[in-house]
C-alpha positions in Angstrom: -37.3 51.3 35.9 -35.0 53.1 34.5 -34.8 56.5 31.6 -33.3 53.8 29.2 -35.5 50.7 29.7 -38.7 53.4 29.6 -37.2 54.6 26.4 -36.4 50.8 25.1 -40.0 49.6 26.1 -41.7 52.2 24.5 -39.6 52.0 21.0 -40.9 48.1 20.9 -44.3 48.6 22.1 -45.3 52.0 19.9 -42.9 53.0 17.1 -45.6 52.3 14.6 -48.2 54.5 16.8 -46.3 58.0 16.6 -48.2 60.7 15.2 -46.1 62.6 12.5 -48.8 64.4 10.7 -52.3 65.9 12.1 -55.1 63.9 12.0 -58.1 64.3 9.2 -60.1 65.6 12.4 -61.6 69.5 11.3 -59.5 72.5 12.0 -60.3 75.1 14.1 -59.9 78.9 12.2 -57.0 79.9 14.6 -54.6 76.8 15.5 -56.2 74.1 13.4 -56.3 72.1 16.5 -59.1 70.8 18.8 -59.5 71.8 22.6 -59.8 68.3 24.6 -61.7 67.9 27.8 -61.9 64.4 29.5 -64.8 63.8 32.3 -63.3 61.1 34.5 -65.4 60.3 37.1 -64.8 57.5 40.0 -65.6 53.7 40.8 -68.4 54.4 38.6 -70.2 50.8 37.1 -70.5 49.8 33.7 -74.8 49.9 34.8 -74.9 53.3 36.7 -76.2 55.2 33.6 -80.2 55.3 32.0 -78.4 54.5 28.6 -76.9 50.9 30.3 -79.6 49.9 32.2 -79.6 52.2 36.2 -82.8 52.9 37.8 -84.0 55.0 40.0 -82.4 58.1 39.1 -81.7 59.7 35.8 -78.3 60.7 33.6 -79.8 62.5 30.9 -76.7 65.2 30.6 -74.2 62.6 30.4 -75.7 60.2 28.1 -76.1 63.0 25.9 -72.4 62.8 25.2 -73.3 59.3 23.6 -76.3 60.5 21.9 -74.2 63.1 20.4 -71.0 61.3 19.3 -70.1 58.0 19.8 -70.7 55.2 22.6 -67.6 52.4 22.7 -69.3 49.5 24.1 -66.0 47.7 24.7 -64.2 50.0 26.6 -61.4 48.6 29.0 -59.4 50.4 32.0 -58.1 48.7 35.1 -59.2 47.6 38.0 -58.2 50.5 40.5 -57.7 53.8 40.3 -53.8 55.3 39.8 -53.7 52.0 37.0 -56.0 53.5 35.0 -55.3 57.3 35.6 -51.3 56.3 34.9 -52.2 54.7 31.4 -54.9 57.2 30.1 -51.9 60.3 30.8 -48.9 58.1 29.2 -50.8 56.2 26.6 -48.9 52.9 28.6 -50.3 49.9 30.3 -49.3 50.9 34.5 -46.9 48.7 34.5 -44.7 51.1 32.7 -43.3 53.3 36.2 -43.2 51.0 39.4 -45.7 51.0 41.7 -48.6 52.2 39.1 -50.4 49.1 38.8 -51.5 49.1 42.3 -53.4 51.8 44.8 -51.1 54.4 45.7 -51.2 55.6 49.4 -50.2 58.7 51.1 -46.8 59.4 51.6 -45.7 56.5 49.0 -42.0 57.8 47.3 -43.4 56.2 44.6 -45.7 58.2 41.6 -45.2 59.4 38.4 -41.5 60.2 37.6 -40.2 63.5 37.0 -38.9 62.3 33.5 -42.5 60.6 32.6 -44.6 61.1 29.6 -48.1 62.7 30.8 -50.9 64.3 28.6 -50.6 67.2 30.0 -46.8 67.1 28.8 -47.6 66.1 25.0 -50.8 68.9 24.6 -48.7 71.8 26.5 -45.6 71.5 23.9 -47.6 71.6 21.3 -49.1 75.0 22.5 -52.0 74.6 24.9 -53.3 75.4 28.0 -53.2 72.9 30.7 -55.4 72.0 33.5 -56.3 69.3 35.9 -59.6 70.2 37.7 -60.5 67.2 40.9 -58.7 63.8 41.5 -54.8 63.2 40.5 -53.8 59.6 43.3 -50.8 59.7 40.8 -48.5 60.5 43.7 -48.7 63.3 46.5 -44.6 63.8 46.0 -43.0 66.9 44.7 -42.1 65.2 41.0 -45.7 63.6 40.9 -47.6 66.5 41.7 -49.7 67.8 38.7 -48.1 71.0 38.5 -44.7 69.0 37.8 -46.2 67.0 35.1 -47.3 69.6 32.7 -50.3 70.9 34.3 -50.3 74.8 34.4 -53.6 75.0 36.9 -54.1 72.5 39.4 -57.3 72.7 41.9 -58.5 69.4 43.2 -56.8 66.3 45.6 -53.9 64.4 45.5 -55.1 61.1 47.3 -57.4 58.4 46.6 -60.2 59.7 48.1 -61.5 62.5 49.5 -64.8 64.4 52.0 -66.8 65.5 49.7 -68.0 68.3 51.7 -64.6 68.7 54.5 -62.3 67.6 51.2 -60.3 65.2 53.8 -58.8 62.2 54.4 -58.1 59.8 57.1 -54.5 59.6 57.5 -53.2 57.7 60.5 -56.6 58.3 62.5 -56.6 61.6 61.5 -58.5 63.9 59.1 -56.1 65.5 57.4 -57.0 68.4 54.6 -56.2 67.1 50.7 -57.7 70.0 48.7 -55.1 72.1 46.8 -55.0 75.1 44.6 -52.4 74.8 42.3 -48.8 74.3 44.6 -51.1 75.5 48.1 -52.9 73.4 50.1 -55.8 75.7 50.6 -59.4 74.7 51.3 -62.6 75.8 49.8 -66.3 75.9 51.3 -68.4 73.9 49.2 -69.5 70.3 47.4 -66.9 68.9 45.7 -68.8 67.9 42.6 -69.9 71.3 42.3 -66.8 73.2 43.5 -65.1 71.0 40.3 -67.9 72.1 37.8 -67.6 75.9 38.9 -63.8 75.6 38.2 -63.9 74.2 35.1 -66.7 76.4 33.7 -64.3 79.1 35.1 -61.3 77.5 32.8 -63.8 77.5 29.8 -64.7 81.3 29.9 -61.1 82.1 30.5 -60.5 84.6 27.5 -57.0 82.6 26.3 -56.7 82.4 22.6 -54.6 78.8 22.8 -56.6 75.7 22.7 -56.9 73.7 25.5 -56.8 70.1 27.4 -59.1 70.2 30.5 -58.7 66.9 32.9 -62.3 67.5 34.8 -61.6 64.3 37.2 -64.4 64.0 39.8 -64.7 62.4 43.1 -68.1 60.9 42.6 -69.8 58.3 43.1 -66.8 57.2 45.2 -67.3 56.5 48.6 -67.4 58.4 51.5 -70.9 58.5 49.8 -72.7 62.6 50.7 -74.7 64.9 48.8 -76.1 67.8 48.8 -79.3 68.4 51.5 -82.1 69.1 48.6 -80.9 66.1 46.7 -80.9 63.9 49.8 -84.5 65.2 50.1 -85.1 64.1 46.7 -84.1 61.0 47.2 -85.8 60.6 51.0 -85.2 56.9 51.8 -82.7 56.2 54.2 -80.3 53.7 52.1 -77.0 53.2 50.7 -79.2 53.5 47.1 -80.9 56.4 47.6 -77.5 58.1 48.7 -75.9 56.7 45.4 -78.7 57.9 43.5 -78.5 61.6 44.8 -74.6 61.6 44.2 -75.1 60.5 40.6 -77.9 63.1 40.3 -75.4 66.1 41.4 -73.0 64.2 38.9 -75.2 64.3 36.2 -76.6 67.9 36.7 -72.8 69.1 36.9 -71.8 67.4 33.8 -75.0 69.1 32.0 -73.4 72.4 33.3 -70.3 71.9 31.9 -71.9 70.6 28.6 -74.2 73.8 28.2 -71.0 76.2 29.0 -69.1 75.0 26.5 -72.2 75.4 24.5 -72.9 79.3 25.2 -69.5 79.9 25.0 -69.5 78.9 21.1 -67.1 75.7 21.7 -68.8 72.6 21.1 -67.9 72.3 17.3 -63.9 72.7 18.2 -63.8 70.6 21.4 -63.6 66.8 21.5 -65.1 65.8 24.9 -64.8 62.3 26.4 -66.7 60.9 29.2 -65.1 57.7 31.3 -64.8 56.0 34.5 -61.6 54.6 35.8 -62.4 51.3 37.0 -66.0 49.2 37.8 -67.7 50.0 40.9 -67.0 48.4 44.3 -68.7 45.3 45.4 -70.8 48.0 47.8 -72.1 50.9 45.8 -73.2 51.1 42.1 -73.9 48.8 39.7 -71.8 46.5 36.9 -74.2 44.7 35.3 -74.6 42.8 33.3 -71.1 41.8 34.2 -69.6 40.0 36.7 -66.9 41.2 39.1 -66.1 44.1 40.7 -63.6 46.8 41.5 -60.4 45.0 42.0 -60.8 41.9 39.7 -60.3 41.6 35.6 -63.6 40.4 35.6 -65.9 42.1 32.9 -67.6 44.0 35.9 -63.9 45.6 37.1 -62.7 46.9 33.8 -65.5 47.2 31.3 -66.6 50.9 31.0 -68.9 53.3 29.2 -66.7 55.9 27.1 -68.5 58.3 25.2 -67.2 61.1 23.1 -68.7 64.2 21.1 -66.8 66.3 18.8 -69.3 67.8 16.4 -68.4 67.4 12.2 -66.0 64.7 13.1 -67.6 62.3 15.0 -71.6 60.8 14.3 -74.1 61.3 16.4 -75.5 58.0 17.5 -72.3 55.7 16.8 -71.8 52.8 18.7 -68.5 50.3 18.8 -68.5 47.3 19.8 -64.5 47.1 18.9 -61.7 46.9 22.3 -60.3 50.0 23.3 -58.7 50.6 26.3 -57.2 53.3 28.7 -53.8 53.2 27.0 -55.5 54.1 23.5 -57.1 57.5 24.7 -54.1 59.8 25.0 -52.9 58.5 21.5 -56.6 58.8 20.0 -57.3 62.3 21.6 -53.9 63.6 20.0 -55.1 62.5 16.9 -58.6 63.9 16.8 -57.6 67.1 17.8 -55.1 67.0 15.5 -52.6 67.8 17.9 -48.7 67.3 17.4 -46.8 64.5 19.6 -43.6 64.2 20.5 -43.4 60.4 21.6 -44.4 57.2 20.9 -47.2 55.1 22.8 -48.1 51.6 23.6 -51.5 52.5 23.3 -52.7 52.9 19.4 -54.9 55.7 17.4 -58.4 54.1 17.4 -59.7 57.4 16.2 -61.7 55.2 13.2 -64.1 54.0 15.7 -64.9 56.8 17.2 -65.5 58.2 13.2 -66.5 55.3 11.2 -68.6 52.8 11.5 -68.1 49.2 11.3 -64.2 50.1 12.0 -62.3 47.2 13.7 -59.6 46.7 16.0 -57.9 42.8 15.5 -55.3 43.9 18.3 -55.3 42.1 21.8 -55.0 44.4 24.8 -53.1 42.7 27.8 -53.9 43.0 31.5 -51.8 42.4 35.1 -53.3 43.1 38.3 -51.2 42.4 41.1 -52.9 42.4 45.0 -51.5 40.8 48.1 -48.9 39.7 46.1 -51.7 37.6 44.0 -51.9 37.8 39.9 -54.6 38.2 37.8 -53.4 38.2 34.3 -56.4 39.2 31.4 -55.6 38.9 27.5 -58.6 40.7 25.4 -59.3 40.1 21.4 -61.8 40.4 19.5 -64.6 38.1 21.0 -62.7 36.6 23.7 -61.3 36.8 26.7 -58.9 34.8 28.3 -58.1 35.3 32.2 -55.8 34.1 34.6 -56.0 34.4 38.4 -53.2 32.8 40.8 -55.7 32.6 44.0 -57.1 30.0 42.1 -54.8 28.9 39.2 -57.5 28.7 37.3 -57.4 29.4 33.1 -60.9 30.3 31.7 -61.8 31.7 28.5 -65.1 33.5 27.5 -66.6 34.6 24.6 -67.5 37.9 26.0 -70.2 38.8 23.0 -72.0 35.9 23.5 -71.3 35.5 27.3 -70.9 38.7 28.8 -71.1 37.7 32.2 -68.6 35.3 31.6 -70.6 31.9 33.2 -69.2 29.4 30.9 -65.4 28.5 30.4 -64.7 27.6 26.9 -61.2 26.7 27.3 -61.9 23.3 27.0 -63.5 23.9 23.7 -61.2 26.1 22.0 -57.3 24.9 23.0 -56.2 26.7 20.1 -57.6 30.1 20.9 -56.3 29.7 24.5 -52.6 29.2 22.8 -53.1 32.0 21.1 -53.7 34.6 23.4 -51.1 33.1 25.8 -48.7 33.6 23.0 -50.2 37.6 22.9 -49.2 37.5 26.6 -45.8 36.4 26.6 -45.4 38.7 23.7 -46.1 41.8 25.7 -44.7 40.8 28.6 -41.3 40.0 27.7 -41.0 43.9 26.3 -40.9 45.0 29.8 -37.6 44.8 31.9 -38.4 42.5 34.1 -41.1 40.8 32.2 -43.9 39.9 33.8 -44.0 36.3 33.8 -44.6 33.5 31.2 -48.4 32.2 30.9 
């Protein structure tokens, strides 16, 4: 895709979302702006918290975050990885730079553009600090690579996956290091997940007088499932669960350190913190109910998942949402709660009124692609229903998703005129991209 055809596609698809003005969020004594930190963590299912329904292990730190602020039940991403990293730093659906819809692998030419629009990017020229702390898989080539795209500190991995105790990768039947410390490949003893959580506490108590945006992005609960020896021994059965459970015990207790830094440090009323997962969990580890699917599908189970935010005096405690958001909204929404200054526009929109308000709607349909093997899965979401597409098949269903949220029975049948509608929705956002992506 080219500068011109970005620049055309994002004039039709977000002129009316640019942010001329800060946002009614609170200002902060110095800069009038909020710091930002987003917890991403990885293949994570809608069900592996205590607040949606996991057993056998507790996530009291994170579901704080929701207990605190605000839980958006309805929260879409992708189905893989780079998709949904790609359209939470442009505020885009993937589709926007080739080759972001997919997994990227090592070596790939493809990854984010030099030119592209990245969080990082909007937050730094509008005078913060920068960091990305754990996974990028947004490109391993020198224009991709974090420190090109607006990140000042980078110390984490490049690929889609990583040791968590070796911080390596199998690359042509070899394990080749992936751990990196800003432009240096340089390797660290330690556990990933706390290695990540030491780093970013290290960014917090940094004495910088700029606000900052903080991507804490960890590894966990991806596989290659390890953890730590005492919480193995916590966890003593020898099973794929119990392994799970210790990783998203480490992941939990890391996350509570975080959490109670940025409290001693006197920063929790002036920083807007989002927790997330990138996409469901694999058909192996974790749980998605009570959806159906999986990593790798646009069912519920693969793109469904719990976002929770705290930013003290602007947002809550205790909300909950049952409005759609998705991935591209959170760059645009962030900006906008930390009443930040952009210099762009975005496809994704400022939802910041359901994060703030309750009983705030959203009437918009968010569109989907997923493209594998060269087969389609096309996904159109609003309001109650959901209307999905997948070429294996050629199959059209629609679900009423409140009522139905494991999506068993097809009401296309039923409602003909909702089905024309949201192919309509489809073919609208489709044909804004050069080449569109097909007619429904």
């Amino acid at each position: 895709m080219t500068r011109r055809q970005f620049l055309q596609i994002s004039a039709a698809l977000g002129a009316g979302s640019l942010l001329a003005t800060f946002s009614v969020a609170g200002k902060n004594p110095g800069t009038g702006k909020k710091n930002v930190l987003w917890i991403v963590v990885d293949d994570m299912g809608f069900g592996d918290l205590t607040s949606t329904g996991a057993k056998g292990y507790a996530t009291p730190n994170i579901d704080r975050i929701g207990k605190e602020g605000v839980t958006l039940h309805r929260s879409y991403v992708y189905p893989v990885c780079t998709a949904t990293r790609t359209a939470f730093l442009t505020g885009h659906s993937p589709q926007i730079y080739s080759g972001m819809e997919g997994v990227l692998l090592p070596g790939y030419e493809l990854g984010l553009p030099e030119d592209s629009i990245c969080a990082a990017k909007e937050f730094k020229a509008d005078g913060y600090r920068t960091a990305l702390i754990g996974k990028w898989h947004l490109g391993d080539q020198p224009q991709s690579h974090p420190n090109n795209q607006g990140f000042e500190d980078f110390y984490g991995f490049l690929w889609g996956e990583t040791d968590y105790f070796k911080h390596t990768k199998k690359v042509g039947g070899k394990e080749v290091l992936d751990f990196y410390q800003n432009g240096k490949k340089e390797d660290v003893e330690g556990y990933t997940t706390d290695l990540y959580t030491d780093k970013a506490i290290s960014f917090l108590e940094e004495k910088d007088p700029r606000p900052f945006f903080l991507l804490l992005a960890y590894n966990a609960p991806h596989y290659y499932l390890a953890a730590p020896q005492a919480l193995r021994e916590k966890y003593p059965d020898n099973s794929e669960e119990a392994l799970y459970a210790a990783v998203m015990d480490s992941l939990d207790t890391n996350i509570g350190r975080v959490l109670d830094a940025i409290d001693r440090l006197g920063l929790a009323d002036d920083t807007l913190v989002v927790f997330t997962t990138d996409n469901g969990a694999p058909e192996k580890n974790g749980s998605n109910a009570p959806f159906k699917g999986h990593k790798n599908s646009l069912d519920e189970g693969g793109i469904r998942s719990p976002l929770m935010a705290r930013l003290p005096g602007v947002i809550p405690p205790g909300l909950r949402s049952d409005e759609v958001f998705s991935a591209p909204d959170l760059l645009p929404t962030s900006l906008a709660l930390a009443g930040a200054k952009t210099r762009t526009s975005f496809e994704g929109k400022d939802l910041q009124k359901l994060f703030t308000t309750d009983g705030a709607t959203n009437p918009d349909a968010r569109c989907f692609r997923y493209k594998k093997s060269e087969k389609i899965q096309r996904a159109v979401v609003k309001k109650q229903w959901k209307l999905i597409y997948r070429e294996t098949t050629g199959t059209t269903e629609l679900f009423d998703v409140e009522k139905d949220p494991g999506e068993s029975v097809d009401r296309a049948a039923e409602h003909p005129q909702i089905v024309s509608e949201l192919k309509g929705e489809w073919n609208r956002w489709s044909a804004k991209f050069t080449p569109d992506l097909g007619v429904w």
